[in-house]
C-alpha positions as CSV (number, residue, x, y, z in Angstrom):
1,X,52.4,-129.9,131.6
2,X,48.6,-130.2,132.9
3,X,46.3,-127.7,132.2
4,X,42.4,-127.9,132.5
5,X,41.0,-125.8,129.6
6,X,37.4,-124.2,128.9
7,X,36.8,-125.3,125.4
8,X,35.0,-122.2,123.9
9,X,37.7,-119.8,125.2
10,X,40.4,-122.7,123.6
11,X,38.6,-122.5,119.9
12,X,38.3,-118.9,120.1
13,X,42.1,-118.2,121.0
14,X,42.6,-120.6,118.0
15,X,40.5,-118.2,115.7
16,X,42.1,-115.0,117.0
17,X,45.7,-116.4,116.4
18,X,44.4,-117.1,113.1
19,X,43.0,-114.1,112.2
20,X,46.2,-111.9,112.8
21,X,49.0,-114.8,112.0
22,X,49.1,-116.2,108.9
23,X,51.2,-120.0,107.8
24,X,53.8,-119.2,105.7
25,X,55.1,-122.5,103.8
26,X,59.1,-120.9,104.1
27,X,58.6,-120.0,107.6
28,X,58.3,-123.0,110.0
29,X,57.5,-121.1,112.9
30,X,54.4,-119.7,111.5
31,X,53.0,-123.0,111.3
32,X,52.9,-123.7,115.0
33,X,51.3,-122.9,118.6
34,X,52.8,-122.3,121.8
35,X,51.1,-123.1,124.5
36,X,52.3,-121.9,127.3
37,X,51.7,-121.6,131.3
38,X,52.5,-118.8,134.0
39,X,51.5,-119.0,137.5
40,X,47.7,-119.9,136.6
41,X,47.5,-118.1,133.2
42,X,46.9,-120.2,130.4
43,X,48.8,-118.5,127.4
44,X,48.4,-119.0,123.3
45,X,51.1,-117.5,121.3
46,X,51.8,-117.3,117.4
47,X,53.8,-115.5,115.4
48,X,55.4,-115.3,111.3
49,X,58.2,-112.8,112.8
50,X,56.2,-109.5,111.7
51,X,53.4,-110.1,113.9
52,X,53.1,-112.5,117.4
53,X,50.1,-112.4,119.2
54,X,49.3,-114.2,122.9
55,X,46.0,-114.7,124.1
56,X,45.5,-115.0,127.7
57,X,42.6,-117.9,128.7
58,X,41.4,-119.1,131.8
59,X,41.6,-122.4,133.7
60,X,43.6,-124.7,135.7
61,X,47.0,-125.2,135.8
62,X,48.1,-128.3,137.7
63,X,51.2,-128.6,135.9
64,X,53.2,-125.6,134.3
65,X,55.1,-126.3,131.3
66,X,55.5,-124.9,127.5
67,X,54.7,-127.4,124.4
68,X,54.7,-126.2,120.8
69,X,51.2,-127.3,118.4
70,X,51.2,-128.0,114.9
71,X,48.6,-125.9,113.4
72,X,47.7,-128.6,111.1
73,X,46.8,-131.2,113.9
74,X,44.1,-129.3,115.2
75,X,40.6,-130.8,113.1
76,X,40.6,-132.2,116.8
77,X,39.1,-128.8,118.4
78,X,35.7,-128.9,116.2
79,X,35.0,-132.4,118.0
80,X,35.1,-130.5,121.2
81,X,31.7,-130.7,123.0
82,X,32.4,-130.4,126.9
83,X,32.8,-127.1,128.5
84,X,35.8,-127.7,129.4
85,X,38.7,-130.2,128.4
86,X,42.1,-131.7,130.2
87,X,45.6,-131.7,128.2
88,X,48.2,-133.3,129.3
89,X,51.7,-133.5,127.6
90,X,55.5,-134.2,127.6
91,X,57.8,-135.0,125.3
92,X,56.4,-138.3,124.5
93,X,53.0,-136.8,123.2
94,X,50.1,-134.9,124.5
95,X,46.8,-136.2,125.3
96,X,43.2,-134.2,125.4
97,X,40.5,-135.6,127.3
98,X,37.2,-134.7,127.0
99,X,34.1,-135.6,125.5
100,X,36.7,-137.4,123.2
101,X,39.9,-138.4,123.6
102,X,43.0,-137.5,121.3
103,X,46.6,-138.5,121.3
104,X,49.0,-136.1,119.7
105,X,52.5,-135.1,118.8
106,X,53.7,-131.9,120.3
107,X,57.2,-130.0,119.6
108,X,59.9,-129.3,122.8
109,X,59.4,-125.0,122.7
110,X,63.1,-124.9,123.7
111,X,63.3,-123.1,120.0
112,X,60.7,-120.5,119.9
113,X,62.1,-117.5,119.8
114,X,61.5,-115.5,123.3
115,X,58.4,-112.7,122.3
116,X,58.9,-109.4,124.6
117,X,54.8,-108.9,125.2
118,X,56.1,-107.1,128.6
119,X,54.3,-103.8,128.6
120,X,54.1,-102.8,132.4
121,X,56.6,-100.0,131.6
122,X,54.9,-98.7,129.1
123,X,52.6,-95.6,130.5
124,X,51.3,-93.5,127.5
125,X,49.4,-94.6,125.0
126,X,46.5,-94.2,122.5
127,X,43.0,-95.7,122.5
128,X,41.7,-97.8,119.5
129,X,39.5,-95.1,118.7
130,X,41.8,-92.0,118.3
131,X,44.4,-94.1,116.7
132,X,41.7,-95.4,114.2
133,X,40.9,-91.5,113.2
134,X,44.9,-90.9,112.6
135,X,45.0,-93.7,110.6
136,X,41.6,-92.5,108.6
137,X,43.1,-89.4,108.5
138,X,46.6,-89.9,106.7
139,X,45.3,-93.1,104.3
140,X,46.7,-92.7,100.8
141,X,46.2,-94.9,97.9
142,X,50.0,-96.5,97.8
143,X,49.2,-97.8,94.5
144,X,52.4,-99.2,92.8
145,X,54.7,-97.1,95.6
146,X,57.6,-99.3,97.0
147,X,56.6,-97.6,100.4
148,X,53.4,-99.6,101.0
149,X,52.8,-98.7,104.6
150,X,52.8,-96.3,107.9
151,X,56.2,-94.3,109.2
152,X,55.7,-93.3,112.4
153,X,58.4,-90.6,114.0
154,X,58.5,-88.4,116.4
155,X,60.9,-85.4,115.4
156,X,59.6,-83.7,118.8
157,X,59.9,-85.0,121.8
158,X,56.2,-85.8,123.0
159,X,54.8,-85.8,119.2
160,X,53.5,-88.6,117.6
161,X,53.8,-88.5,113.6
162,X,51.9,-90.8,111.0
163,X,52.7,-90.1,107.4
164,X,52.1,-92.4,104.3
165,X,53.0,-91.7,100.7
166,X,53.0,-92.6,97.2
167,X,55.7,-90.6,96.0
168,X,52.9,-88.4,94.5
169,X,50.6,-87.5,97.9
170,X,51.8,-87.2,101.0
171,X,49.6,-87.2,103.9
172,X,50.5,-86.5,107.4
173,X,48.9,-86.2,110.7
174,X,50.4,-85.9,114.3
175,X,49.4,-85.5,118.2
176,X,50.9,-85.0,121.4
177,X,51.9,-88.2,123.3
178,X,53.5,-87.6,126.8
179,X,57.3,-89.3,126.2
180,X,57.3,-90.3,123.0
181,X,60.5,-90.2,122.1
182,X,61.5,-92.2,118.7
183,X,65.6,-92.0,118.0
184,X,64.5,-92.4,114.3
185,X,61.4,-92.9,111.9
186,X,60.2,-96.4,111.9
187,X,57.6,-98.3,109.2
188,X,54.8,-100.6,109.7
189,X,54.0,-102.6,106.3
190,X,50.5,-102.3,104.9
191,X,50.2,-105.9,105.3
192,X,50.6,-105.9,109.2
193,X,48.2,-102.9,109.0
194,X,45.6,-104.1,107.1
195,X,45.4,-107.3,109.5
196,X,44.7,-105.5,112.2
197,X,43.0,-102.7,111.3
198,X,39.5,-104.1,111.4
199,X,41.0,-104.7,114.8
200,X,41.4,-101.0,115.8
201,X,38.3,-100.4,114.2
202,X,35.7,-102.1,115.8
203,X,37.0,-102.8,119.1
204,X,38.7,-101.3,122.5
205,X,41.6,-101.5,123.0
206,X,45.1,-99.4,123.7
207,X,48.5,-98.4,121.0
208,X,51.6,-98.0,122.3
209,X,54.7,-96.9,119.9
210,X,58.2,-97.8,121.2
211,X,61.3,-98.1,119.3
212,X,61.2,-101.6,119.0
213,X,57.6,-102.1,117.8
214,X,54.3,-101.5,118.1
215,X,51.8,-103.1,120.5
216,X,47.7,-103.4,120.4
217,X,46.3,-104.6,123.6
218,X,42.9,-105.4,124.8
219,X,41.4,-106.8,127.7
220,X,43.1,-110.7,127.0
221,X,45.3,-110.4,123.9
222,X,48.4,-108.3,122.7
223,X,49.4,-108.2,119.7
224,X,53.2,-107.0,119.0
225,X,54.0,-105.4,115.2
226,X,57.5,-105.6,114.3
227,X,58.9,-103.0,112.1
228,X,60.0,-102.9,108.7
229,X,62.9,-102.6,107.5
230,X,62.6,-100.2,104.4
231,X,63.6,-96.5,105.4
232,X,60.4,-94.1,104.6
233,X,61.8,-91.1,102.6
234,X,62.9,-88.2,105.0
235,X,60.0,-85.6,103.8
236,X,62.0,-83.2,106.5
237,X,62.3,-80.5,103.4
238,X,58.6,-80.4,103.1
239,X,58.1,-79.2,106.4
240,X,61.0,-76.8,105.9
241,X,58.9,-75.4,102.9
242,X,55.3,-75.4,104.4
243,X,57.4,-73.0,106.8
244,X,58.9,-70.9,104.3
245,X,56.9,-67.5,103.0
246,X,57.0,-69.4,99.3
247,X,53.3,-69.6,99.7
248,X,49.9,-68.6,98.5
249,X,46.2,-69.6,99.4
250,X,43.3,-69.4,96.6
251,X,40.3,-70.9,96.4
252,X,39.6,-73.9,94.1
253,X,37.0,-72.7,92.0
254,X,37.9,-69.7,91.4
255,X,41.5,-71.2,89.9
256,X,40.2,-74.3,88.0
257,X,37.7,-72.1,86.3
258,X,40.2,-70.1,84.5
259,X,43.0,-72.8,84.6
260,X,40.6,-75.1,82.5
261,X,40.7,-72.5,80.0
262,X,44.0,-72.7,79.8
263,X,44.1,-76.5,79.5
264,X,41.9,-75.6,76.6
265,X,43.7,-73.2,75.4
266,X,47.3,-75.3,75.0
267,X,44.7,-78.5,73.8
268,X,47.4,-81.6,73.5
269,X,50.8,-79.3,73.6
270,X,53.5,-80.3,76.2
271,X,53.5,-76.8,77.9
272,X,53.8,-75.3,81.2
273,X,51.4,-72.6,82.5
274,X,53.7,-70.0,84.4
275,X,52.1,-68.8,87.6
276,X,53.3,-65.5,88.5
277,X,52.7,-63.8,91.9
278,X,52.5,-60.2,93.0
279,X,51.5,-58.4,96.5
280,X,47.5,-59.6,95.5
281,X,47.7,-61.0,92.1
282,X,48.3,-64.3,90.3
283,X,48.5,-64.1,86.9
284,X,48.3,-67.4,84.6
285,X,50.6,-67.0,81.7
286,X,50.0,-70.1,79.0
287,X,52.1,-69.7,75.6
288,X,51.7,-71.8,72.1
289,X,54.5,-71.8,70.2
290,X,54.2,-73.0,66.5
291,X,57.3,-74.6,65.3
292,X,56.4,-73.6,61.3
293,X,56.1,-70.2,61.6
294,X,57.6,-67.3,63.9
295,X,54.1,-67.2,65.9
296,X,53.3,-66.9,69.6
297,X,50.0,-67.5,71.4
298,X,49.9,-66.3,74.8
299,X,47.0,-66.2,77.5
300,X,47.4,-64.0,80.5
301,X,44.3,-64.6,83.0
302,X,44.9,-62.7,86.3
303,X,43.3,-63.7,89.6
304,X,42.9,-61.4,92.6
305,X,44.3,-63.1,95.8
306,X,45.0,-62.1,99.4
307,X,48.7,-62.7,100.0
308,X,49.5,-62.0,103.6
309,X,53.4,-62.9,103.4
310,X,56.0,-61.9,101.3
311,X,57.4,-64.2,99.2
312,X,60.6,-64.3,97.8
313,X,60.2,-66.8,94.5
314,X,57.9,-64.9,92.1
315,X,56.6,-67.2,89.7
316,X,57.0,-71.0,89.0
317,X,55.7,-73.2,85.8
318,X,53.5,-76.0,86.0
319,X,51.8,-78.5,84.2
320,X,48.1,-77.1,84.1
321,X,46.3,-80.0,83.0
322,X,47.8,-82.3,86.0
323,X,47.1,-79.1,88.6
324,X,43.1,-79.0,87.7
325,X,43.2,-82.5,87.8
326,X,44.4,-82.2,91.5
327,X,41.9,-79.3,91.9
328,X,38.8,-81.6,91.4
329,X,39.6,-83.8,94.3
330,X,40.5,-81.1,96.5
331,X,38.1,-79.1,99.0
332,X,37.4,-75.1,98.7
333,X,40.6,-73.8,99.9
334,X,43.9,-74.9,98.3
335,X,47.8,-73.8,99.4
336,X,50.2,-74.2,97.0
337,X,54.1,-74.5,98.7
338,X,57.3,-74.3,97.0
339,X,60.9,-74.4,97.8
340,X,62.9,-71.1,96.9
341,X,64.7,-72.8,94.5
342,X,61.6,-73.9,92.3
343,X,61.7,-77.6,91.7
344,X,59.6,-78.6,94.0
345,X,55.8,-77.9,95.4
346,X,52.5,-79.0,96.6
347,X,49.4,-78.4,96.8
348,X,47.6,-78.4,100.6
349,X,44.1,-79.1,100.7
350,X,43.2,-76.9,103.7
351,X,39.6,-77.3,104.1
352,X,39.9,-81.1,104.0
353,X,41.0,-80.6,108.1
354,X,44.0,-83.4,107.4
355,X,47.3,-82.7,105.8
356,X,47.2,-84.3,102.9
357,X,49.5,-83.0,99.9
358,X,50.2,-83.5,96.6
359,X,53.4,-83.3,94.9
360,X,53.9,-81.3,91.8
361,X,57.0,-81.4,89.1
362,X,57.8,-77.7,88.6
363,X,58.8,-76.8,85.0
364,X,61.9,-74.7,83.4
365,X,60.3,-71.5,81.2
């Protein structure tokens, strides 16, 4: 191989593939650099087996051929003064001229795993800046969650899906991408995402989802996400209640105002707060029972509401100190979901203009 090189394009293809692809001591491959020639493309191409990135960089090929780098033996670019350099190389060694001169070791490529970065089939796909919103958009805290990370599914043909969760919130957001088509639901890790989100943030650039992976392209660089694979709970039944009638809409304050003095009311007890629904009520029934004497303390608080469809569960017990908590964080208008046979619900914050939920644990009475 025998490749003329411009030297600030060289050191910042070195600083992208750094950025994105990180040395792993247990994986060898992480450690190195292919550089590679097509026709008169110069091409730079990293990878730990999540993430492989190529950057495309001009100059002159006189000689094509593929040679691998050894990350570490590159103090040799910061010496680079010239705008542009010569590097020449076989399998005896490679050689850099320039302002200085080096002599090297390089790897035979004959190894490196074969990277698909072919995307010329690929027709639909989203710009930096509306993936960057979805990805605002259904952020949850994953906090000590095994399922650190983005599924991505398309249970309609044409329909994009993003969901995250933390086995207490679930948020979700979706639009329509002609052809989308995903067999199954597939998971990015949060540690791909977060190297590349500052990525999708700032710059512009194109996503495309296929059921191999994901790819980020901009004008001289893709970048190719493999997925994960841990399966993302199938959240299928949530959809199937938001669906159902089992549903009510209040508004926050009005419902935290009286459900705090319920909270009060129970002070430390381990008790439930039945909600109980009629045709334009909800009444909040909280009951003390004192284990020394035959006594019970009930409050009933009622609450007008406007219930537009029937529903066929009547009343379901919750905890009411973990429900205002939930009420505090959530905008004006709240929709509380549950499945008919009361175990589980959420709440829906619907002025927040996401879907974001929040599981609750329904209670026996």
């Amino acid at each position: 191989m025998k490749i003329i090189v411009n030297s600030n394009e060289f050191k910042d293809a070195l600083d992208t593939l750094a950025t994105y692809v990180k040395p792993f001591k247990n994986i060898g491959i992480s450690n190195e650099i292919l550089i590679k020639t097509s026709c008169d493309h110069i091409m730079l191409i990293a990878t730990d087996l999540d993430i492989s990135v190529r950057v495309i960089i001009s100059g002159v090929v006189k000689q094509s051929g593929s040679y691998l780098l050894q990350k570490k033996e590159l103090n040799w670019v910061k010496y680079l003064t010239d705008k542009s350099f010569s590097l020449e190389a076989d399998n005896n060694g490679c050689l850099i001229n320039g302002n200085c001169n080096f002599n090297l070791n390089v790897l035979n490529s004959e190894g490196y795993p074969d990277i698909n970065f072919n995307t010329t089939k690929l027709i639909y796909g989203l710009t930096f800046y509306d993936f960057a919103i979805m990805l605002r958009n259904v952020s949850v805290s994953n906090g000590d969650s095994i399922y650190k990370g983005l599924s991505l599914q398309s249970r309609t043909k044409g329909k994009l899906e993003l969901a995250m969760t933390d086995n207490i919130k679930f948020s979700y957001t979706s639009c329509m991408l002609p052809d989308i088509n995903l067999k199954k639901p597939v998971f990015i890790s949060d540690t791909c995402l977060e190297r590349v989100r500052d990525l999708i943030e700032s710059k512009q650039g194109a996503v495309f989802v296929t059921e191999d992976c994901l790819y980020l392209i901009t004008d001289n660089m893709k970048i190719r996400i493999n997925y994960s694979n841990l399966k993302f709970p199938n959240y299928s039944f949530l959809f199937d209640m938001i669906n159902n009638n089992n549903r009510l809409v209040f508004n926050n304050t009005s419902l935290a105002r009286q459900l705090k003095r319920h909270v009060e009311f129970l002070k430390d007890n381990e008790c439930s707060t039945i909600f109980e629904f009629s045709t334009d009520e909800l009444i909040l029934i909280s009951t003390v029972k004192n284990p020394n004497i035959i006594e019970v303390d009930t409050r009933r608080t009622i609450i007008n509401l406007d219930i537009k469809v029937p529903m066929k569960v009547k009343s379901i017990a919750l905890n009411p100190k973990y429900v205002l908590d939930l009420l505090f964080n959530l905008g004006t208008t709240v929709e509380l979901h549950f499945t008919e046979d009361r175990k589980t619900c959420c709440l829906h914050d619907l002025s927040s203009g996401i879907s974001l939920f929040h599981f609750l644990a329904a209670k026996k009475f």
